[in-house]
C-alpha positions, 0 to 999 in steps of 0.5 A: 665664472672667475673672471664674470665674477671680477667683470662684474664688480669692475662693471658694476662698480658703481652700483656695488659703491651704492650698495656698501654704502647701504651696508656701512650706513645700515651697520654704522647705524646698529652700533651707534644706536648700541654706542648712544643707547648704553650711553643714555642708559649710563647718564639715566642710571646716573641720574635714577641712582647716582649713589651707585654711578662709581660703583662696581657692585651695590650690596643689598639686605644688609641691616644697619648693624651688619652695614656698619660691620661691613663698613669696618671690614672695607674701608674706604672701598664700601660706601654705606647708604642711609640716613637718620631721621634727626632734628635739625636747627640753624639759629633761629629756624627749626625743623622737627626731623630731617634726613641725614645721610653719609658723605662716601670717603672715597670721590670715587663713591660720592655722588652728590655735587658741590654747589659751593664750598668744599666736602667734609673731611673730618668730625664737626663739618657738614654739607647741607643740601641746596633746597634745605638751605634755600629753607633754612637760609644756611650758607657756607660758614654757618653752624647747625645743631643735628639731634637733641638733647645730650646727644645733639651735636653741633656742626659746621657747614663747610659746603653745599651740595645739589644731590641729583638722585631722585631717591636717597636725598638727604638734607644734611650729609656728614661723614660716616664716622659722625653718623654712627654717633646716633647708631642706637638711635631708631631712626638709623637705617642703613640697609645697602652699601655701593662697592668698589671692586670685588665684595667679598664674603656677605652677611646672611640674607645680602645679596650683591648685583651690579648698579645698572640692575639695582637702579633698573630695578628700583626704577621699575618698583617706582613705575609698577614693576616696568623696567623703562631701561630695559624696554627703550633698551629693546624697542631701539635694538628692534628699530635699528634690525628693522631699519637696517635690514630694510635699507640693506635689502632696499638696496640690493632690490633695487641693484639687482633688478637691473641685472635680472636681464644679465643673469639671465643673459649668462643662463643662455650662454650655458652658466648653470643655476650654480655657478650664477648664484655662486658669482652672486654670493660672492660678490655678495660676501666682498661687499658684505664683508668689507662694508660692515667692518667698515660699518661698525668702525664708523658706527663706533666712531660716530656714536662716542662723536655723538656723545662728545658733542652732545656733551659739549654742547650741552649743560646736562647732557643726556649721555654719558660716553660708554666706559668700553665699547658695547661688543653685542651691539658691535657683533650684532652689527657685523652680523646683520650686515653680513647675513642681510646682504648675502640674503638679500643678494639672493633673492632677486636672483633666486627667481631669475634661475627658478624661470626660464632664461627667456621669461627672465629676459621679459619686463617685470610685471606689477604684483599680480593676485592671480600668479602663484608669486602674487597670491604667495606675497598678499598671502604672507603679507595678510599673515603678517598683518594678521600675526603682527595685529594678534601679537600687539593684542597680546602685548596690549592685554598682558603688558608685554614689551617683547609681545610689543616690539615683535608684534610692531615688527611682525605687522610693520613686515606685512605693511611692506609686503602688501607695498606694491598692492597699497602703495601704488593706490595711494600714489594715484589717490595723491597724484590726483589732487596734482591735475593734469600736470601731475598724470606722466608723474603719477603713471611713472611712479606707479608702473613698477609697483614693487619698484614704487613700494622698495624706494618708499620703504625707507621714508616709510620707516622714517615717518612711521617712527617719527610720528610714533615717537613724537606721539609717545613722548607726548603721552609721556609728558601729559602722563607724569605731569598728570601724575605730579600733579595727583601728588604734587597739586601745589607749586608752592602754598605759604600758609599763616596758622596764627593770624590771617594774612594781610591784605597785600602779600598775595599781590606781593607773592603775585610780583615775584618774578617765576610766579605765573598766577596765585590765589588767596584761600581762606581758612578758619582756626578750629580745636580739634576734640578727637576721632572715632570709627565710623561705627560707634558713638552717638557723633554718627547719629547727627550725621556729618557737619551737624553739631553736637550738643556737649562737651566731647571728652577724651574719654568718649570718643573711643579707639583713634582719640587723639585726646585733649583738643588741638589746633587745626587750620581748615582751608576752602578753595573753590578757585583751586583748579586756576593754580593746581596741577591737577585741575582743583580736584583734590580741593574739591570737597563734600560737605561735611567731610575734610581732606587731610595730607596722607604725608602730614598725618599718615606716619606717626600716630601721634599726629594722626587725627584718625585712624583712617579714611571714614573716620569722625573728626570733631572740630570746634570753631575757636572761642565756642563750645559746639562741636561739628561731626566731620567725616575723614578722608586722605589725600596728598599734596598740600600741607598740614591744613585741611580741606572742607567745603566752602558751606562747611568752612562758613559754618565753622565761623569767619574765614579770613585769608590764611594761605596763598596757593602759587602756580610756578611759571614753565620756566621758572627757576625753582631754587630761586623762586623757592628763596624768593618766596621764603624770604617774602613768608618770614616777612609776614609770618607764614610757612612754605610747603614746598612741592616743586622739588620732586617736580624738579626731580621727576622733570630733570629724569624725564628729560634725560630719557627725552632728550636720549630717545629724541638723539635715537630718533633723530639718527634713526631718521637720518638713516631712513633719509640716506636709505630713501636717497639711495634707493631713489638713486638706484631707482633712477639708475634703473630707468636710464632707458626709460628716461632716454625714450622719454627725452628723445620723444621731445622731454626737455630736461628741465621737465624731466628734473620736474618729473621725477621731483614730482615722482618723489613728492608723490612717494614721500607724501604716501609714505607720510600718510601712510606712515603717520597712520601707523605710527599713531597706532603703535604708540597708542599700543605702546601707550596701552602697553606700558604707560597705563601700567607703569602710571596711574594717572595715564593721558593719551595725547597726540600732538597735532601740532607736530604731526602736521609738519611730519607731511612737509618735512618728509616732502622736502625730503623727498625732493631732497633725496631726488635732487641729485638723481634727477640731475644725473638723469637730466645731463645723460644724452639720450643716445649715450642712455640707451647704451647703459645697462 
């Protein structure tokens, strides 16, 4: 059997080329994913917790004096995160409290990035974030007065910074030296502190965990405890076992029905069913062997090539080169090459010495139910439907990702084992919409259906993650947009809480360039005489928006009084829904009742205007002694202004125009327009609530695990492509005779090229169709799996528009993938194919 062993890798040589290159496309595909996966999670750790990206550990539970004794005892290697919450003022603007954090001594620990100037380097220097300079008009050179009173210290600004963290920004950074200056202060919290190298003994109740775990950590405390990280982590391992393990198998099928009739042959020259499936495990096990080494060198290389050129060609680029190369995943790799081509070497040959050597030497039929082989696949293949659809169920009721992937996979295993039952309808049901011409197409493609279903499998797991994909990332983006704007309704909003606004500022707001639409919101100056439960006093009696009789003093309005009244600036906006985010929901307000920003009077008690939603506010119109019942209620988004219905507000007096609410254009620039529009506010007297800044902040990380999941897909597709070209190839490889009988019974080349064009358009819109199909539904579980968990706002969205040209794409695939075998199979001789086996 040695020397069959070598004939047969001389002989079939250029199919074994074929089926390593399977297994080196199938393993380099593992690894690259592991390559690009850690790659995209290292830029999206940088970007959801960059404090901690030059980290080796983050230090939790500290509280602030055993942070700053830990900081004594580590110098420069320990970074100490937190802030003071200090008054901030820059010549003649103000700001009552900003955050104030920390510069790390050690570049190695800091995070923010220079916009211009330089870091601080000793006491008296400071950085000021961009957006407080834009809002402040600080520059580089200017000085700022931190704190009041004795203890305020006056700094230079000696730089500004951009902070790309989405949590921990501050408007001021100064060195820690300086910020230990407010250490008694109340305001000082420091509870973590990012390491460099080893910790060392920790104070009672820390606890020390690598960056990647905190910020996935954090990050799944901010999406309702899912761990986005983790799951995008499992669902691409999943698809890159899936994918390769079909493209690999594809191969090997499709290789080795041709040889059924050879081992068959070898059986009737006296080889015993041992010494065939040894020869057939060790051609195996060459192949495996030496194509997945060289699998996972290609991978490898191929996915850090990726990340260099991704990070070359963009601004801000979506991955970040692995400090070392992902061992698992390369492991993993050669393992899956090894194990799926000795399996999938075995199978076809496993049948072939099970039967008699002169029932293997007969055609092979279609799947038949009525055979014990038939009736075993649907059996299994209706099992794995079954089993894959309770899974996703499970997934869908207890919000499991792994429920998700297993049961995604579980049911995708049944789909391909009901191929030959299913995919052999569809190609009839689409090749009869080509005619008559199309009938010798239709026939071909569909009289070997296991054949049929093996060279659609690729194409199938292409489209089917496309359009999963696709649709997951639009649900995504509907999703944070919809909740943004729960949180952020407003854009902008430039509020006068003095005089109104003069007649033209809302066109001159309309003319700044980033502006797509703006309104003018009309609004009255009411005193505000104090709050009480809903339950006591005789204010509930007259019911909401009456006014009561009298004079309400401090002391009668009970446990909430604010006591002696206070301004208050009360907007209507019935046209809100044409700038806000949210469709006007959150101005759309019942009589007699105001909104108040959650944020504006929420924290400190003395700025609280309630005690709570329910409560009775009452309000005087300016310049009269009648006072209005209004009953509370809390929001968020907007400002310090509140909101009542329009009846409620002409009630209250005249409403003039005291704010302009903006809707920013898609591609605006939001620091600019922000600077834009400030200098317009100081210009006619008005302040600016600034709400595209955790826009700009939410967007840049959406963007990142976009653009990461968009370059996982893509390779994903690429494989799936070269998976479908080379089963194609085999496939025709296969049917030299058959195309030899067809050209000597008067097929000219030219229509046999046609043929088996039309052959794999005919498989690569069933595979389109089909794929499609369940694609839309494992993102709609996913959807329901982890999006309605992770966000409270959660929209379903299919994006029509894309999925309408997965059809002609993966039609001008399939023609793609034919061109080439269609050729090789026209330039044969009829009477050189009928001597190929």
């Amino acid at each position: 059997m040695r020397t069959v062993f070598l004939a047969s890798l001389r002989r079939h040589l250029r199919r074994y080329v074929a089926a390593a290159t399977a297994v080196v496309v199938a393993v380099a595909f593992v690894v690259a994913v592991g390559v690009l996966t850690t790659g995209a999670q290292s830029r999206i750790t940088a970007g959801a917790g960059a404090q901690f990206a030059g980290a080796d550990h983050v230090v939790r539970g500290l509280g602030t004096q055993n942070a700053i004794t830990y900081a004594a005892q580590h110098g420069d290697e320990v970074a100490v995160l937190g802030s003071a919450t200090l008054p901030l003022r820059a010549g003649d603007a103000q700001a009552p409290g900003k955050f104030v954090g920390s510069i790390a001594d050690a570049p190695r620990l800091r995070w923010q990035t220079l916009d211009s100037g330089r870091f601080p380097e000793r006491a008296g220097e400071a950085v000021v974030d961009v957006w407080t300079a834009q809002d402040l008009e600080i520059a580089v050179g200017d000085h700022v007065t931190l704190g009041a009173g004795a203890g305020a210290v006056d700094l230079r600004v000696v730089g500004i910074v951009a902070a790309s963290a989405n949590l921990g920004q501050a408007a001021v950074y100064i060195t820690f030296d300086q910020l230990l200056h407010w250490r008694d202060d109340d305001s000082l919290l420091l509870d973590q502190a990012a390491v460099v190298g080893d910790t060392g003994p920790l104070p009672d109740g820390a606890t020390a965990v690598t960056p990647e775990q905190h910020v996935a950590e954090s990050m799944a405390l901010h999406t309702n405890n899912v761990n986005t990280l983790s799951l995008m982590l499992l669902v691409f391992a999943g698809v890159a076992l899936l994918v390769s393990v079909l493209v690999i198998t594809n191969t090997f099928a499709i290789l080795f029905a041709q040889r059924v009739r050879d081992f068959a042959l070898l059986r009737c020259v006296g080889a015993t069913r041992r010494q065939v499936l040894g020869s057939v495990r060790r051609e195996a096990a060459v192949v495996g062997a030496l194509a997945s080494l060289g699998g996972v060198l290609a991978g490898t290389g191929l996915g850090y090539g990726l990340v260099a050129v991704v990070d070359a060609a963009t601004r801000n680029s979506p991955l970040a080169a692995p400090p070392q190369p992902p061992g698992w995943w390369m492991l993993g790799g050669f393992a899956i090459g090894l194990v799926v081509t000795a399996v999938a070497s075995w199978l076809p040959t496993r049948r072939v010495v099970r039967v008699s050597p002169l029932a293997a030497l007969r055609p092979d039929g279609a799947v038949d139910v009525r055979t014990g082989a038939g009736r075993t696949r649907v059996t299994l293949g209706a099992l794995a439907l079954a089993g894959g659809g309770a899974l996703l169920a499970v997934a869908v009721a207890r919000d499991s990702a792994v429920s998700m992937v297993s049961g995604g996979g579980t049911l995708f295993a049944g789909v391909l084992l009901l191929g030959p039952l299913l995919v052999p309808r569809l190609v009839r049901g689409v090749g009869a919409l080509l005619g008559p011409g199309g009938r010798l197409a239709t026939e071909n493609a569909v009289r070997n259906p296991r054949r049929t279903a093996t060279t659609t499998a690729s194409l199938l797991v292409g489209v089917t993650l496309t359009t999963a994909v696709l649709t997951g990332l639009a649900s995504t983006r509907a999703s944070v947009e919809a909740n943004h704007g729960t949180a952020h309704p407003l854009d902008v909003a430039l509020t006068s809480w003095e005089e109104p606004l003069g007649a033209d500022v809302l066109e001159r707001v309309r003319g700044v360039a980033g502006v797509e639409r703006a309104i003018a919101v009309e609004g009255v100056l009411v005193d505000v005489g104090g709050a009480r439960g809903a339950g006591a006093g005789d204010a509930d009696t007259a019911g909401a928006g009456e006014v009561v009789a009298g004079d309400v003093g401090a002391g009668e309005v009970g446990a909430g009084d604010v006591g002696a009244e206070r301004p208050l600036l009360l907007l209507s906006a019935p046209d809100a829904d044409q700038v806000a985010r949210d469709g006007g929901s959150f101005a759309r307000v019942e009589p007699g009742t105001v909104v108040l920003d959650a944020d504006v009077y929420g924290d400190d008690p003395a700025d609280r205007l309630g005690d709570g939603t329910g409560d009775l506010m009452t309000v005087s119109p300016t310049g009269s002694a009648a006072q209005v019942g209004l009953r509370i209620t809390t929001g968020t988004g907007w400002g310090g202004a509140g909101l009542v219905a329009p009846e409620t507000l002409t009630g209250l007096g005249s409403p003039r125009v005291h704010a302009v609410w903006v809707h920013a254009a898609a591609d605006a620039d939001p620091v600019a327009l922000l600077g834009d529009l400030d200098t317009l506010a100081d210009d006619v007297g008005a302040d600016v609530d600034n709400g595209l800044r955790a826009e700009a902040a939410d967007d840049g990380l959406l963007a990142k695990i976009t653009a990461a999941t968009l370059g996982l897909l893509g390779i994903s597709v690429v494989i799936a492509l070269i998976g479908i070209a080379s089963t194609l190839g085999l496939s025709v490889l296969e049917r030299a005779r058959e195309h030899a009988m067809l050209r000597a019974l008067g097929l000219t080349r030219r229509r046999l090229r046609r043929m088996l064009a039309a052959e794999a358009v005919l498989l690569a819109v069933s595979a389109a169709v089909l794929g499609s199909a369940l694609g839309v539904g494992f993102a709609w579980v996913g959807y329901e799996t982890f999006l309605t968990t992770a966000l409270d706002a959660a929209t379903w969205r299919v994006p029509w528009l894309a999925l309408a040209a997965v059809v002609p794409v993966a039609v001008v695939s399939g023609l793609l993938a034919a061109v080439v075998p269609a050729r090789r199979a026209a330039r044969v001789t009829p009477t050189t194919a009928l001597t190929l086996g």
